[in-house]
N, C-alpha and C positions, 0 to 999 in steps of 0.2 A: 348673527347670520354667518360671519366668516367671510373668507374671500371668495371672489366670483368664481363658478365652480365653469360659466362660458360667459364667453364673451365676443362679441360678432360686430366688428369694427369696419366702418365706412365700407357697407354693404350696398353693392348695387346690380340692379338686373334690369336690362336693356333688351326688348325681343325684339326680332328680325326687323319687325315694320316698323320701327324708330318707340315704341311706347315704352316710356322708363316706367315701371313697377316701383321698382325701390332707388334710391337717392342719396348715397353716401350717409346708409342707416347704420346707427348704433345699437345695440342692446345686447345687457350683458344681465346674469343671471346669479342671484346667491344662492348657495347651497342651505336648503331647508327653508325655502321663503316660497308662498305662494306671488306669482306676479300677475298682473290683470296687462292684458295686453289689449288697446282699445285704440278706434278708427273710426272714420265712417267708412263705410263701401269703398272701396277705391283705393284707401289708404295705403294700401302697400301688405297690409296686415299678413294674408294668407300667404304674397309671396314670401315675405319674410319667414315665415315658419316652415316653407317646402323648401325653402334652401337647406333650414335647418335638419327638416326629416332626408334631404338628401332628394327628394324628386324634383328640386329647381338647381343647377350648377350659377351661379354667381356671374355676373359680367367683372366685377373686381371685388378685391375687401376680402381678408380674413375672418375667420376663426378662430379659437382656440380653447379647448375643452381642456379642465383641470391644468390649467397651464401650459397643456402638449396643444402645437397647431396642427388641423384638422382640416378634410374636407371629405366632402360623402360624394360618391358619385350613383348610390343608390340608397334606397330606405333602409336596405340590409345592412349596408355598410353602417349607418347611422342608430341602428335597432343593435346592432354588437356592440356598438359606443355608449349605452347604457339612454336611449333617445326613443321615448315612445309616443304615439299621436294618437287621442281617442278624433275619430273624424264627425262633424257634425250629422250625417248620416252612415250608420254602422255597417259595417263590414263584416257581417255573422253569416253562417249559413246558415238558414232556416230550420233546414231537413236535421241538424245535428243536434246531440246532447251537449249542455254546455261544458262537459268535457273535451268533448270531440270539440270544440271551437276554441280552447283553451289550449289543447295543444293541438294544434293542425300546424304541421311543416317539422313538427320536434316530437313525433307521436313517439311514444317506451313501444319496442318492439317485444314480441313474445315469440321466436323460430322465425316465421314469415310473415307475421301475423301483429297488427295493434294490440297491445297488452291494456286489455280496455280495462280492467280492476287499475291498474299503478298509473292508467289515465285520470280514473276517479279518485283515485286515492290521491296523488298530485295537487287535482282540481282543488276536494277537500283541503289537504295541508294549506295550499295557498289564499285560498279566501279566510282558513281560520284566522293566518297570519294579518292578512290586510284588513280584517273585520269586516272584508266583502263579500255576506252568508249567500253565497246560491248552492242551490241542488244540481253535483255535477249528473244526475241522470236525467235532468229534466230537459225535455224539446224547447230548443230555443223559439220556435214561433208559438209556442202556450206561454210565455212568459211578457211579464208588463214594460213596458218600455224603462220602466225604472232600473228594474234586475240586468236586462240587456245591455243596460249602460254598464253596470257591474263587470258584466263580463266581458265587455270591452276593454274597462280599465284592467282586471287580470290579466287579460291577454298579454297587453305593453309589460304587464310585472312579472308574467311571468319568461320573458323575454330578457329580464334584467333592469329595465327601463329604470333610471334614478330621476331622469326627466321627461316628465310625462307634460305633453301639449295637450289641451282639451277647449276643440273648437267648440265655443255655444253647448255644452254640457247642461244649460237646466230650461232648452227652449223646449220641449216635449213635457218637462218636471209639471209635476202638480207640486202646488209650495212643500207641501209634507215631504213628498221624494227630494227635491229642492233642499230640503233642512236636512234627511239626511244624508245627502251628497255632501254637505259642506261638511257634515261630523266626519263624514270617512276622509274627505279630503285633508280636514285636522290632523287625523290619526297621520294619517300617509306624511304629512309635513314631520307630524311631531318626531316620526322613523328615518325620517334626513331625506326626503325624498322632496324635490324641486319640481314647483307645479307653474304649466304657463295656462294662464286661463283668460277664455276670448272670448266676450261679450257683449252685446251691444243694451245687457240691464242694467243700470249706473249702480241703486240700489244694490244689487247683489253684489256689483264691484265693489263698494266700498265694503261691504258687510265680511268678506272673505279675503280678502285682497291684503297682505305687506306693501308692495311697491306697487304700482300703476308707471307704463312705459305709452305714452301717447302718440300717433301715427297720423297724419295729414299731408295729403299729394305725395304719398311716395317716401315721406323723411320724417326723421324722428324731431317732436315736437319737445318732449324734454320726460324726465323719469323722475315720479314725486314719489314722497313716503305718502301712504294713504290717509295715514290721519288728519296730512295738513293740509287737504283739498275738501273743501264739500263738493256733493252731485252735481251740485251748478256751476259751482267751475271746470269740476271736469265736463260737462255735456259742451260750456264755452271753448276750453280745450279744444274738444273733437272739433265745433264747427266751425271754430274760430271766430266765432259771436256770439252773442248774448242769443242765448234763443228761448221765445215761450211756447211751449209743447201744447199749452192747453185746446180742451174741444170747448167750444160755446152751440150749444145745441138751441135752436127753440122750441118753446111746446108747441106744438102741432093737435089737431085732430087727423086721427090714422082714416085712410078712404076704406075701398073695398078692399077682399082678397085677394092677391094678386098670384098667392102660391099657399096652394093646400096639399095637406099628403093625408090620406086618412088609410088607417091600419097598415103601412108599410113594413111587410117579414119579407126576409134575404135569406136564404140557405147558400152556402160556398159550394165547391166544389165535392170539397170532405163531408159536405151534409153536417155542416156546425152551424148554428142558427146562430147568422151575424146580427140581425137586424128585425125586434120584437118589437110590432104594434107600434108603430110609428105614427103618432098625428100630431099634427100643428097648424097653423097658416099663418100666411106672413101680409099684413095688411098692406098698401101705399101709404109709403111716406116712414113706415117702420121698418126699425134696426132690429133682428129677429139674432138672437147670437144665441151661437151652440158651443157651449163648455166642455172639457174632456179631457184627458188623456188621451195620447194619439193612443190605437187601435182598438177603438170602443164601439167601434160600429159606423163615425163618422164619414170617412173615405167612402166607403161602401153605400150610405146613403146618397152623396153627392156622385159616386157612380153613375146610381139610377138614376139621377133626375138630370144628368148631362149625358143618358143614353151610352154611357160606357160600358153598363150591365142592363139587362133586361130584367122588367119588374114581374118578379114572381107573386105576391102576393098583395096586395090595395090598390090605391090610387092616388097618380100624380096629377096636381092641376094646375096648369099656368095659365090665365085669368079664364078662368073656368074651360079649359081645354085638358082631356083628358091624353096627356101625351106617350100615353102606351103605345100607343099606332103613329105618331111622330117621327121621322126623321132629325138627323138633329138641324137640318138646313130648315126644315119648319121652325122646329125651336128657333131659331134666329133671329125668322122674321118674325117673334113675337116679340120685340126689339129686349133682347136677356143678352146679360153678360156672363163671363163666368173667367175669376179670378184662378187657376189653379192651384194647389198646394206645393206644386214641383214644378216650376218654371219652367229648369232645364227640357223636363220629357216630355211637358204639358204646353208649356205657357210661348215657347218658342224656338224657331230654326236659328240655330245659330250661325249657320253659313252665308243665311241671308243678312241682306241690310236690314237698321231701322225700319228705312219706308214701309218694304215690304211688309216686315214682323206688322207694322204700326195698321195697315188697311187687309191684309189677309183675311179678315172676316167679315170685309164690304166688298171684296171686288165688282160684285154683280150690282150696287149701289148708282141709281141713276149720278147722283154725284161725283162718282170715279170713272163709270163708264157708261158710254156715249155710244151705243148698237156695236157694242165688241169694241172699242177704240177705248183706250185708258186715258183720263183728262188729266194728264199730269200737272198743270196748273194749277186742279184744286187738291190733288194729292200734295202735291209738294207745298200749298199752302194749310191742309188739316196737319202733317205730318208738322212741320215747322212751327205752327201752334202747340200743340202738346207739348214740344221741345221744350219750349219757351214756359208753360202753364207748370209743366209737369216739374222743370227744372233739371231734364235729363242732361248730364255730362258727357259729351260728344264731340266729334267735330264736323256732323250734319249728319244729315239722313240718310245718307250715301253710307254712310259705316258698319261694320257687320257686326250684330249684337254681340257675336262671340266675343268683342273687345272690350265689352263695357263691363262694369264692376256689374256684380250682383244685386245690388240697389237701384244699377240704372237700367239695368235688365228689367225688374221688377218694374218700376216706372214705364218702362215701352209696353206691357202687358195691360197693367192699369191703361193706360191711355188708350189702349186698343178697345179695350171692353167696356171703357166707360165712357168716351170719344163719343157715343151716337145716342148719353143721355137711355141707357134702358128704362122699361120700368120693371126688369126683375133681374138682380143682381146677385148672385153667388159669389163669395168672397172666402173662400178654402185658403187659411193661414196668409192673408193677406201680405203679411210685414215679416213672415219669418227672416229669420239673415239678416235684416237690413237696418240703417244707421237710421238715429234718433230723428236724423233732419229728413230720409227719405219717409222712414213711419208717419212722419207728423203729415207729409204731402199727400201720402196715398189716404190716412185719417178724415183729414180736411175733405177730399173728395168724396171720400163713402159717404160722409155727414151730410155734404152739400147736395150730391144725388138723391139721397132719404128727402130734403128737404123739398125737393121737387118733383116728390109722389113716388118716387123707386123705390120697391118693395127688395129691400137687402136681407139676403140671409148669412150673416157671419159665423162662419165655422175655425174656432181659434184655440190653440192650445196657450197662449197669453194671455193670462186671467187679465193684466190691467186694460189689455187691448179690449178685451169682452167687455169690462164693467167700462171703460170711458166710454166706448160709442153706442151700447146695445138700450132699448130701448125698453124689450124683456127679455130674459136668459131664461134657456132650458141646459139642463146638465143629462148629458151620455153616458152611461155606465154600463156595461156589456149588452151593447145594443140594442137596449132603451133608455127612451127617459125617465130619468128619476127624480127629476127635479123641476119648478117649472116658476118664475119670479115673474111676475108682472109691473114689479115695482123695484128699479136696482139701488135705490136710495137703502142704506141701511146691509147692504150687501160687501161684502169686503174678500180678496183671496184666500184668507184661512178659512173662511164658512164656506165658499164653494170648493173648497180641494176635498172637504169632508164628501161631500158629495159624488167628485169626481174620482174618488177612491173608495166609493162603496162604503163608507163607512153610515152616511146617515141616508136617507131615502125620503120623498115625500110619500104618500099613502096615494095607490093608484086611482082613488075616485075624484081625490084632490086635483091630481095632475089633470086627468081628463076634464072635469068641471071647467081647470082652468085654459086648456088649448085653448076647449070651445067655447068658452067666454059665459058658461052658462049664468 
């Protein structure tokens, strides 16, 4: 491996309102080693690496890149220094060709003019070089989540990047894209090129991973060679305990329907048919999971059935209410939750407190409020419950979500939407971003809801997430179902990626047969 190509010694970041982020952290990096950088929530992780891209400046603690000391006061600064960041949600423009998004800021001029052939031509030389094949003419919003990754990672190479950060890189992955993500990432090591790689799949960690650098409250826990840890010590690492992840389900009989869609088709804006023939229902008491690749038509169904799009064509029913003519404040009181995929834009204000976040969707609740008077008594005693159940990381209810890690954020959303016991629950990427010990909490909850008649519908691009809690899986593949399992015993992530990449298909009479249970 050679010697440390960086090395970032008793690093620390303190913001205004006294919360230390990082803690007299270490981590140092070898030239041509992939490194697995891992945490739970909170750990310090993302600040540690925006000091590095240059968007956090340091309360104290050096640098030093290739032995010269260093410090970035922007990302530019840090992206000329050979330092490139693929981010867990991308930074593409839609509207462009993956040329045009390849070089945006460094465009080849022709007079006045982007000299769009020596843009293409560029694009090509560069992915032949990295064996990252995309089509520099193709519209980046026609392409699969997979290729966008690609051309993300070009971006940072073609920028110069020798050290490439890449936050949660195969949480959207179908395992097949997943495998070969890791072949390209080989390649790129095997070229001398230093990979930091951030995930909260242990499996994957150890699978691609040289070193492992481990992160708890803020400080570096210690930096092992990969082969001398198994899974289970590193998941004890992160929690700093012995932790068992498993679900204990029991068999049930499923009740009625609690949530039906019969022929649901979407037309977009562009008049592209997102969303073909859509049917299912999701009984009380069952785990209904929907498998995919993100942009498969999934977002767009959970649109319409949380009233963020109007249904064009079938019928939605929440326990046999036909909620086309719904408001979504009717929706409500048909006691439904709904987990969103994007926390941030969906799932909460972050200005606000806990509390608020935590009752925002009972105010009108005879238990909160008393003919317009807010009963803070029992607010401050449901809020302080969850704390406690959920195992949110705080220092009461009084604090503004915007402070809490990403895990405990998620946590305050769960509690919110599953606090009043639904009996129909929506769970859109449930656990994305978040650490093994918060996954297993929001887990536990889905399970235990299911078990007392809540009709869940889990919509997750985490195949183990899907196979551990689902009770039957349907699979989305350009917005329909192609697949539809009634029985997840005998099911594994390489037979469903087949599917969630179009390769294999049930036969549509099958599928239907089996919505409806004929």
């Amino acid at each position: 491996m050679g010697d440390y190509i960086l090395e970032m010694n008793n690093i620390a970041k303190v913001y205004g309102n006294g919360v230390v982020a990082n803690s007299d952290v270490s981590f140092n990096l070898k030239k041509g080693e992939i490194h697995a950088l891992v945490g739970e929530n909170g750990a310090g992780k993302s600040t540690l690496m925006k000091i590095l891209f240059g968007m956090e400046a340091p309360s104290r603690g050096s640098m030093s890149l290739k032995g010269k000391p260093v410090s970035f006061s922007s990302s530019k600064e840090a992206i000329g220094e050979g330092i490139g960041m693929v981010h867990q949600h991308f930074m593409l423009v839609e509207s462009f060709t993956v040329a045009q998004n390849i070089v945006l800021g460094m465009e080849p001029q022709k007079y006045m003019f982007v000299n769009k052939e020596q843009a293409e031509r560029f694009t090509d030389e560069i992915s032949q070089k990295y064996n990252l094949k995309v089509n520099p003419k193709e519209i980046t919003k026609n392409l699969p989540v997979g290729v966008k990754q690609k051309v993300e990672i070009l971006k940072a190479l073609a920028r110069g990047a020798e050290i490439l950060i890449l936050d949660e890189p195969t949480a959207v992955l179908a395992p097949q894209e997943t495998k070969q993500l890791f072949d390209e990432l080989e390649n790129l090591k095997q070229q001398g090129h230093t990979i930091v790689f951030i995930s909260h799949k242990i499996p994957e960690i150890k699978q691609i991973s040289d070193r492992i650098t481990v992160m708890r409250s803020g400080k570096t826990i210690g930096t092992y060679e990969c082969e001398t840890v198994t899974e289970q010590e590193i998941s004890n690492l992160i929690m700093g305990c012995e932790m068992d992840t498993s679900i204990t389900k029991e068999k049930r009989d499923f009740g009625k329907t609690y949530i039906h869609t019969e022929e649901i088709s979407y037309k977009d804006k562009s008049g592209v048919q997102v969303l073909k023939d859509i049917s299912f229902g999701v009984k009380s008491g069952m785990i209904f999971g929907i498998a995919g690749v993100q942009g498969n038509g999934q977002s767009e169904l959970v649109d319409l059935m949380t009233k963020r799009k109007s249904i064009q064509e079938g019928k939605i029913l929440f326990e046999g209410k036909n909620i086309e003519n719904l408001g979504v404040s009717d929706i409500r009181k048909t006691k439904f939750g709904y987990i969103p995929e994007d926390r941030l834009d969906q799932g909460v204000s972050v200005s606000e407190s806990i509390r608020e976040n935590m009752i925002s969707n009972r105010l009108s609740s005879r238990l909160f409020n008393n003919h317009g008077f807010l009963n803070f008594k029992n607010i401050h005693a449901f809020v302080e419950k969850n704390i406690k159940s959920y195992e949110i990381r705080c220092t009461g209810g009084h604090q503004p979500v915007g402070m809490l890690s990403g895990g405990n954020m998620q946590k305050v959303v769960v509690a919110r939407e599953c606090g009043d016991e639904p009996n129909i629950l929506i769970a859109e990427q449930p656990t994305r971003g978040v650490d093994i010990g918060a996954a297993h909490i929001i887990h536990k909850k889905i399970v235990e809801l299911s078990e007392k008649g809540c009709a869940v519908l889990l919509i997750s691009a985490d195949l183990s997430e899907v196979l551990k809690l689902s009770d039957v899986v349907a699979v989305m593949y350009e917005g329909e179902i192609v697949a539809y399992f009634d029985q997840t015993g005998g099911l594994d992530e390489e037979k469903l990626g087949l599917y969630m990449l179009g390769i294999k298909r049930h036969e549509a009479e099958q599928i239907r047969k089996a919505v409806n249970q004929e």
